[in-house]
MARBAVEX-70748 format. One line per field, with one value per residue (C-alpha): residue number from 1; x, y, z. Coordinates in steps of 0.02 Angstrom, whole numbers, plus 50000, padded with zeros to 5 digits. Layout:
<pts>
nr <- NUM, ...
x <- X, ...
y <- Y, ...
z <- Z, ...
</pts>
This chain:
<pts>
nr <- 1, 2, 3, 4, 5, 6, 7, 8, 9, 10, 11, 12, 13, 14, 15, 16, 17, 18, 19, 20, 21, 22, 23, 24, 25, 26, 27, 28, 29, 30, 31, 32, 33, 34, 35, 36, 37, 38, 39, 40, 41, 42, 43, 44, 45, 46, 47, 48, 49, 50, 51, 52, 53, 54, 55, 56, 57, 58, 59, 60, 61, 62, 63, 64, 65, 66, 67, 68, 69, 70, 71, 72, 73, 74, 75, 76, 77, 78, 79, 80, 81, 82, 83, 84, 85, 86, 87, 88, 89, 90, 91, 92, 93, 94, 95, 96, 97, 98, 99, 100, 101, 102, 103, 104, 105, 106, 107, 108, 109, 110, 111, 112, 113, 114, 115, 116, 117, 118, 119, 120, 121, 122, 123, 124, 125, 126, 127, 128, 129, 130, 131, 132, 133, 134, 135, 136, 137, 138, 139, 140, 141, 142, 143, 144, 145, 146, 147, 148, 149, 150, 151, 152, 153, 154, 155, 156, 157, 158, 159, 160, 161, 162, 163, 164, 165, 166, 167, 168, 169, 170, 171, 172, 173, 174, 175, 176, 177, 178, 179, 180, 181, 182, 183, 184, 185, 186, 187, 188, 189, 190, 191, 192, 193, 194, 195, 196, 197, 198, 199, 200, 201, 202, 203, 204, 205, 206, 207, 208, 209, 210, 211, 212, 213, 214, 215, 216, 217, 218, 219, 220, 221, 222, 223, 224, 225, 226, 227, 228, 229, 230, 231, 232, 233, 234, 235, 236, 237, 238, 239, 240, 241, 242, 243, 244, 245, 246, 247, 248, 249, 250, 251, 252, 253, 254, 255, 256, 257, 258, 259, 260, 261, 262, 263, 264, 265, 266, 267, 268, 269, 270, 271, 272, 273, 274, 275, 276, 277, 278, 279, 280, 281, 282, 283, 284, 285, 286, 287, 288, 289, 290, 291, 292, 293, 294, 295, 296, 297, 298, 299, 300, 301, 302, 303, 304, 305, 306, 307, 308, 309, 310, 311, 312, 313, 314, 315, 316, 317, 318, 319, 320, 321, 322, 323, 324, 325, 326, 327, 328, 329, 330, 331, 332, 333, 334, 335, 336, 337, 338, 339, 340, 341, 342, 343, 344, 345, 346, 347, 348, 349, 350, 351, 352, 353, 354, 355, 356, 357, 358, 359, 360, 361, 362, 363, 364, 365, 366, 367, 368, 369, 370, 371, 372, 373, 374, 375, 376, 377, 378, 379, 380, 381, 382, 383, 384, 385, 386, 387, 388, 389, 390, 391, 392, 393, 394, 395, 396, 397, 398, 399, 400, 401, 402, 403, 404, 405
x <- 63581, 63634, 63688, 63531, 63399, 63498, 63476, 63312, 63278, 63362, 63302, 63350, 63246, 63115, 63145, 63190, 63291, 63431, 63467, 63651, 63682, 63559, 63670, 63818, 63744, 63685, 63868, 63948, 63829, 63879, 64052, 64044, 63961, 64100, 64001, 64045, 63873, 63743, 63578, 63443, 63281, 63111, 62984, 62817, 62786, 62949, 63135, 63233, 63425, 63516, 63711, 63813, 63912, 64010, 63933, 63740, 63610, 63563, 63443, 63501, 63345, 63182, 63130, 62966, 62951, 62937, 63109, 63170, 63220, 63296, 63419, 63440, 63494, 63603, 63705, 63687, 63775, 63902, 63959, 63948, 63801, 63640, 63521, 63389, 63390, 63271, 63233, 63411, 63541, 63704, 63861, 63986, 64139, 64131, 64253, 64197, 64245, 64336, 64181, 64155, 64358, 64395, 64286, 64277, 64093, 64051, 63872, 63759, 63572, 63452, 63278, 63141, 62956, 62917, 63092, 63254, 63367, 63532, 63684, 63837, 64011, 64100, 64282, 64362, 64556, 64599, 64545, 64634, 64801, 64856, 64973, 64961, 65024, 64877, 64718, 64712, 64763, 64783, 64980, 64974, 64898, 65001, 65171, 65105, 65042, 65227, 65315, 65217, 65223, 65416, 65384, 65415, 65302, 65122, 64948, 64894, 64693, 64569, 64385, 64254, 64081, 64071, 64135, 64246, 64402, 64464, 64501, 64600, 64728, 64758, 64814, 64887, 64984, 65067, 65128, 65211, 65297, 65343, 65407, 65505, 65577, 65553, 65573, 65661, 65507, 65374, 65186, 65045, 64829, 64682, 64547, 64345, 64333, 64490, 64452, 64630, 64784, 64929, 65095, 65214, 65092, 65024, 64840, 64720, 64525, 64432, 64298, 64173, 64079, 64235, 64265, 64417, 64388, 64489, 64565, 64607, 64682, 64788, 64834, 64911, 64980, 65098, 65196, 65231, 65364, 65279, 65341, 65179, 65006, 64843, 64681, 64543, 64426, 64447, 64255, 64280, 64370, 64477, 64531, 64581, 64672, 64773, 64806, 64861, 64988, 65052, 65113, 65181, 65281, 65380, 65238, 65159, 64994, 64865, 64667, 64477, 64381, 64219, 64210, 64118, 64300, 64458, 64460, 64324, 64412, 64526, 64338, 64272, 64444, 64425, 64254, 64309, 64399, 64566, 64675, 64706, 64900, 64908, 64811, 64926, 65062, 65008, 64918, 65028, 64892, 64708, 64651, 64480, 64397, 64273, 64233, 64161, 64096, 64237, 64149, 64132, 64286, 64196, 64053, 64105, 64048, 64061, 63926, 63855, 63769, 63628, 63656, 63564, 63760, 63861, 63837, 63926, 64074, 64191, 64192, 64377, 64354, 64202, 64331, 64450, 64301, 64309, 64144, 64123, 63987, 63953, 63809, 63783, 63847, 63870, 64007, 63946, 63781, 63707, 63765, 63874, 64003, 64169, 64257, 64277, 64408, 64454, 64433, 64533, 64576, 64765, 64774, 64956, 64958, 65078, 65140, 64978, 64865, 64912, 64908, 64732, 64697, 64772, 64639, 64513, 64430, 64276, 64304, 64257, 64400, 64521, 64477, 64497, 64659, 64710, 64661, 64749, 64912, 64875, 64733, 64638, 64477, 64371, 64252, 64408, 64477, 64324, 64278, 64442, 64406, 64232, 64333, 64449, 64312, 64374, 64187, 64029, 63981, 63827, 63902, 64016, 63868, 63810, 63957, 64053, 63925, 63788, 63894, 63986, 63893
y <- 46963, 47048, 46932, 47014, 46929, 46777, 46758, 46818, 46712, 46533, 46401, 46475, 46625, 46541, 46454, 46628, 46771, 46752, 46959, 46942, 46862, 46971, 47150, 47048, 47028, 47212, 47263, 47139, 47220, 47381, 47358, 47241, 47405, 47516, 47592, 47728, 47741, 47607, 47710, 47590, 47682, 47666, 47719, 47722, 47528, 47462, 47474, 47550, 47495, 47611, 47632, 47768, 47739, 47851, 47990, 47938, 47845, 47675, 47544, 47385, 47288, 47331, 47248, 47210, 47354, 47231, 47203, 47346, 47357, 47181, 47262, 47415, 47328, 47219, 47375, 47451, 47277, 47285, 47477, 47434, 47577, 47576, 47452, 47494, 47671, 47694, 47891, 48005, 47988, 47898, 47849, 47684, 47611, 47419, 47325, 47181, 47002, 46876, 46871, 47072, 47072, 47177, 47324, 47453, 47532, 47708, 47670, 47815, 47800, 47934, 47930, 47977, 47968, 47818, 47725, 47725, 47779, 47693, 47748, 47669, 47748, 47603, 47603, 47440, 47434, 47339, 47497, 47616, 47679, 47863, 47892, 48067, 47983, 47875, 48006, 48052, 48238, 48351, 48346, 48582, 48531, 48377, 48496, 48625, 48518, 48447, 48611, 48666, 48501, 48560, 48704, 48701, 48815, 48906, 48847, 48719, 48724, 48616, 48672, 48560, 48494, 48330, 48191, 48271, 48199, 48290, 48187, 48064, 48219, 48254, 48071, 48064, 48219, 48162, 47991, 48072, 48199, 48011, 47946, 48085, 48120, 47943, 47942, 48102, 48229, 48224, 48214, 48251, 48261, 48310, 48229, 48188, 48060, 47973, 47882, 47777, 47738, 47792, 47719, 47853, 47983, 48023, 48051, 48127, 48125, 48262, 48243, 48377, 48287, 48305, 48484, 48403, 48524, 48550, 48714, 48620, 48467, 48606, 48710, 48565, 48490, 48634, 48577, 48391, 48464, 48436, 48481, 48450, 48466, 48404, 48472, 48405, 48557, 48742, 48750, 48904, 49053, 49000, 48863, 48960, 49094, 48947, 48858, 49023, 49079, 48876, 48917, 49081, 49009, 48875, 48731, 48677, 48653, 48554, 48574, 48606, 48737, 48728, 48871, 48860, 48884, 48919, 49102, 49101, 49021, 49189, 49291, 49142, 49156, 49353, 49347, 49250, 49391, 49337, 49481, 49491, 49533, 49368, 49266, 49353, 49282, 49126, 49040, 48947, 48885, 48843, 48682, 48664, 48487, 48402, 48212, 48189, 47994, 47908, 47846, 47664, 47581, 47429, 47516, 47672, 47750, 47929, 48048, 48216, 48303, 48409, 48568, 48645, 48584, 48598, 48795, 48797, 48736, 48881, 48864, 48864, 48681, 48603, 48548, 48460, 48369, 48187, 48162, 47991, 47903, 47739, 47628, 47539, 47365, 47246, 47295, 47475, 47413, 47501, 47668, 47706, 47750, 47648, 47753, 47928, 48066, 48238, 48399, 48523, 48697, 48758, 48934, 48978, 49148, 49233, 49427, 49508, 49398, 49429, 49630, 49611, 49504, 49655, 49745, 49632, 49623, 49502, 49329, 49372, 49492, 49388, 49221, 49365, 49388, 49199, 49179, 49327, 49253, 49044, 48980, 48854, 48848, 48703, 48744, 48734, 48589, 48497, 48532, 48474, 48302, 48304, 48353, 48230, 48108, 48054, 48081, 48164, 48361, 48314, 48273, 48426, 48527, 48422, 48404, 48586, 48707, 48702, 48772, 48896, 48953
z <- 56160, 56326, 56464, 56569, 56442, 56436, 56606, 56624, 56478, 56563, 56646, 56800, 56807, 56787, 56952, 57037, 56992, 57089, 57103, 57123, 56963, 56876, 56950, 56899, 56739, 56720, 56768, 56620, 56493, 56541, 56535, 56386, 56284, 56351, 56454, 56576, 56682, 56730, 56751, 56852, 56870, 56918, 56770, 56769, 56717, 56724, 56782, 56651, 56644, 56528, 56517, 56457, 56307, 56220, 56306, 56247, 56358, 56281, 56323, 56407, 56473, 56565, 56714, 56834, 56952, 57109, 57075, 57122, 57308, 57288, 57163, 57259, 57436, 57331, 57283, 57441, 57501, 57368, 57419, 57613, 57615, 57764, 57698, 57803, 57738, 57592, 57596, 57588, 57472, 57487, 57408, 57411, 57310, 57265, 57181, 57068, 57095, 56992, 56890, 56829, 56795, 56955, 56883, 57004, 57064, 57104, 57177, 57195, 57287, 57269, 57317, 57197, 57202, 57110, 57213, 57231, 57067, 57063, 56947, 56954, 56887, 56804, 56793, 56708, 56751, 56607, 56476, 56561, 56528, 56569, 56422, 56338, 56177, 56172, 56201, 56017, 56058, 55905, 55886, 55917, 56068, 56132, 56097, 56173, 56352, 56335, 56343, 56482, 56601, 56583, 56688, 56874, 56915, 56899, 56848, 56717, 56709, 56621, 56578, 56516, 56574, 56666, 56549, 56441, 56477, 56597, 56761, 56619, 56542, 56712, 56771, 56623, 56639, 56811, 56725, 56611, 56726, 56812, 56666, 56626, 56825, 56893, 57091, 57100, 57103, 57225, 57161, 57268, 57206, 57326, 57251, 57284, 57244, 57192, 57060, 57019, 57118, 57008, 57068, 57161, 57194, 57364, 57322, 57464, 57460, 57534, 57664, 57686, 57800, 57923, 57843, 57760, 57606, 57445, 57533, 57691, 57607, 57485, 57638, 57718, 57595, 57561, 57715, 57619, 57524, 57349, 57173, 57071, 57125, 57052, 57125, 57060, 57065, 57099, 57175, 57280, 57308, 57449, 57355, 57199, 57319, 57361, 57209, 57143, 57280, 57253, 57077, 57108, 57252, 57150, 57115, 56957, 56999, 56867, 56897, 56815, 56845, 56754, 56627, 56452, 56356, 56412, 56410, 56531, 56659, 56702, 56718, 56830, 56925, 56927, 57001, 57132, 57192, 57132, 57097, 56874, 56914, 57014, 56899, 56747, 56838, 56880, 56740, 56607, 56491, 56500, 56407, 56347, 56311, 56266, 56197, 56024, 55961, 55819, 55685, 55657, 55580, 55540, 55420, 55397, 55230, 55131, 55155, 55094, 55262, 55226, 55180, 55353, 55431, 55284, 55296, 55446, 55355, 55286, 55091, 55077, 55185, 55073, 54931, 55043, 55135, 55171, 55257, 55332, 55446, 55513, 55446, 55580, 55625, 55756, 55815, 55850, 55899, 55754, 55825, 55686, 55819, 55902, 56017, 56075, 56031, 56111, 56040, 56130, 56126, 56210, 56269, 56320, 56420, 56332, 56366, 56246, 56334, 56514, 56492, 56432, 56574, 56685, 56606, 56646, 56466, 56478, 56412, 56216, 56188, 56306, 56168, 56023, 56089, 56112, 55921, 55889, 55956, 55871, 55984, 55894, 55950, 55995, 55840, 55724, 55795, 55795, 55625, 55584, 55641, 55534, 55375, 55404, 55414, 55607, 55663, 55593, 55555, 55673, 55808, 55785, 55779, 55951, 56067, 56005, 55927, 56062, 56181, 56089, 55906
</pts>
């Protein structure tokens, strides 16, 4: 049972829901499921409390509607937000007390019709640890990220959607360049938010509301006599003019850009107005990603998929199968799932890649060309894991094939 119906459930409750132990208690749930989200929102009979795990929404507890401003200005509290504001959106950091293990709290307000919505980023100090070793990379991919954090110069992107690991490779890309250097190179991130001090690294948070933008923040920061450079997001074109001329004028620079795969990222640059011969000369590699569920260690069995997935499967691959699934235990929550791992794709711009990028072929012919040249693709590498029984065809099929078959 979740420590929310315990308590709801006690003797206590029943003399008055104290709502500070009960948003403590929502909080230990979520973080005790692994949980990257808390979602509190109003339905139309109840409050529904649902946390993200593993990248899926699942139920946690529902509770009386009356409840719900109580819970709300107790967050508000927590993040030092307006709690006399009920009607605009806002935003706060909280860190948890001795009793949610220091777990720090991106809180998140929005106003809807039926009340307030609260979500709330959880990030638990104690499960994270930026080592690239430790991700579950696929070992083409890992070499490959190695050889080009080696550089001292140019462009290292990431693509992905929101939640696909990419805020993590990054972070864990600078502590290895810190590992490797120690104390004599000089790191520097722009950021919004930043979401974990890493020792040795002067990290900067935008503020829009001050016009303190990513292309501000990057502009100055130029003058600070830095060696690497992590931008969190290339959201604009001034930004991208930026980050560019930073790695052609002796900076590696590591950031996302949000592009379906990694090929796309040079035609999202390009229609930015950033000059092919530039971007050419700037961009090392792009990095695609994106986070499938593990199965379950503790039930996981063989299984035959049906045959509407197993025709996506090359025939050459069927023999070699090792199809696995969870059944569903406790210790999964009956999920059939423990875990998450990264599928990835690694485009290196090599010399037959940049001259068709000087020609500005659109993004299918540019990823022809990366496969051409030993691209794996996130398809390939993702049915790799299924085969190899690491996760499921179906979710395969989910996380990879939706976007890109």
């Amino acid at each position: 049972m979740s420590y929310t119906n315990q308590y709801l459930e006690s003797e206590m409750a029943a003399q008055g829901v104290e709502v500070s132990v009960l948003v403590n208690c929502l909080v230990q749930d979520a973080t005790r499921m692994g949980a990257s989200d808390l979602h509190i929102e109003p339905w139309e009979d109840s409050i529904a409390v649902r946390a993200r795990v593993n990248g899926v929404l699942a139920e946690v507890a529902h509770l009386p509607t009356d409840m719900l401003d109580k819970i709300s200005m107790r967050f508000k509290v927590m993040a030092n937000l307006v709690t006399y504001q009920a009607g605009v959106p806002q935003d706060g950091t909280a860190i948890g007390g001795p009793e949610l293990d220091g777990v720090q709290l991106r809180v998140s307000i929005f106003p809807t019709t039926r009340g307030e919505k609260i979500v709330v980023r959880l990030f638990d100090p104690r499960d994270r640890r930026f080592d690239l070793n430790t991700l579950g990379f696929e070992e083409s991919t890992l070499e490959g990220l190695r050889r080009v954090l080696k550089r001292t110069s140019g462009l290292l992107l990431f693509t992905g959607p929101t939640g696909s690991g990419k805020t993590s490779t990054m972070y864990s890309a600078l502590c290895y360049i810190m590992q490797r250097d120690g104390s004599s190179i000089s790191l520097s991130t722009v950021e919004d938010p930043v979401e974990f001090n890493l020792p040795m690294v002067s990290q900067t948070q935008i503020n829009p509301a001050q016009d303190f933008t990513y292309a501000k923040a990057l502009r100055s920061i130029m003058r600070q006599d830095p060696q690497v450079i992590m931008v969190g997001e290339i959201r604009d074109a001034e930004t991208a003019a930026i980050a560019v001329q930073a790695g052609l004028t002796g900076h590696l620079v590591i950031s996302t850009i949000h592009s379906g795969v990694s090929a796309g990222a040079f035609t999202r640059l390009i229609n930015m107005e950033i000059e092919p011969f530039m971007l050419a000369s700037s961009i090392l590699a792009v990095m695609g990603l994106r986070l499938v569920r593990r199965v379950c260690p503790h039930c996981v069995e063989s299984y035959e998929p049906p045959p509407s997935q197993l025709k996506l499967v090359p025939e050459p691959f069927l023999a070699q199968a090792r199809f696995q699934r969870g059944a569903g235990c406790q210790h999964c929550t009956q999920t059939g799932y423990g875990g998450r791992l990264p599928v990835s794709e690694f485009l290196v711009a090599n010399e037959p890649f940049r001259e068709a990028v000087l020609r500005k072929l659109p993004t299918s012919a540019l990823e022809e060309i990366a496969i051409q040249q030993g691209m794996r693709t996130l398809w390939q590498n993702g049915l790799a894991r299924a085969i190899n029984g690491e996760t499921t065809l179906e979710e395969i099929i989910r996380v990879v094939a939706a976007d890109l078959i």
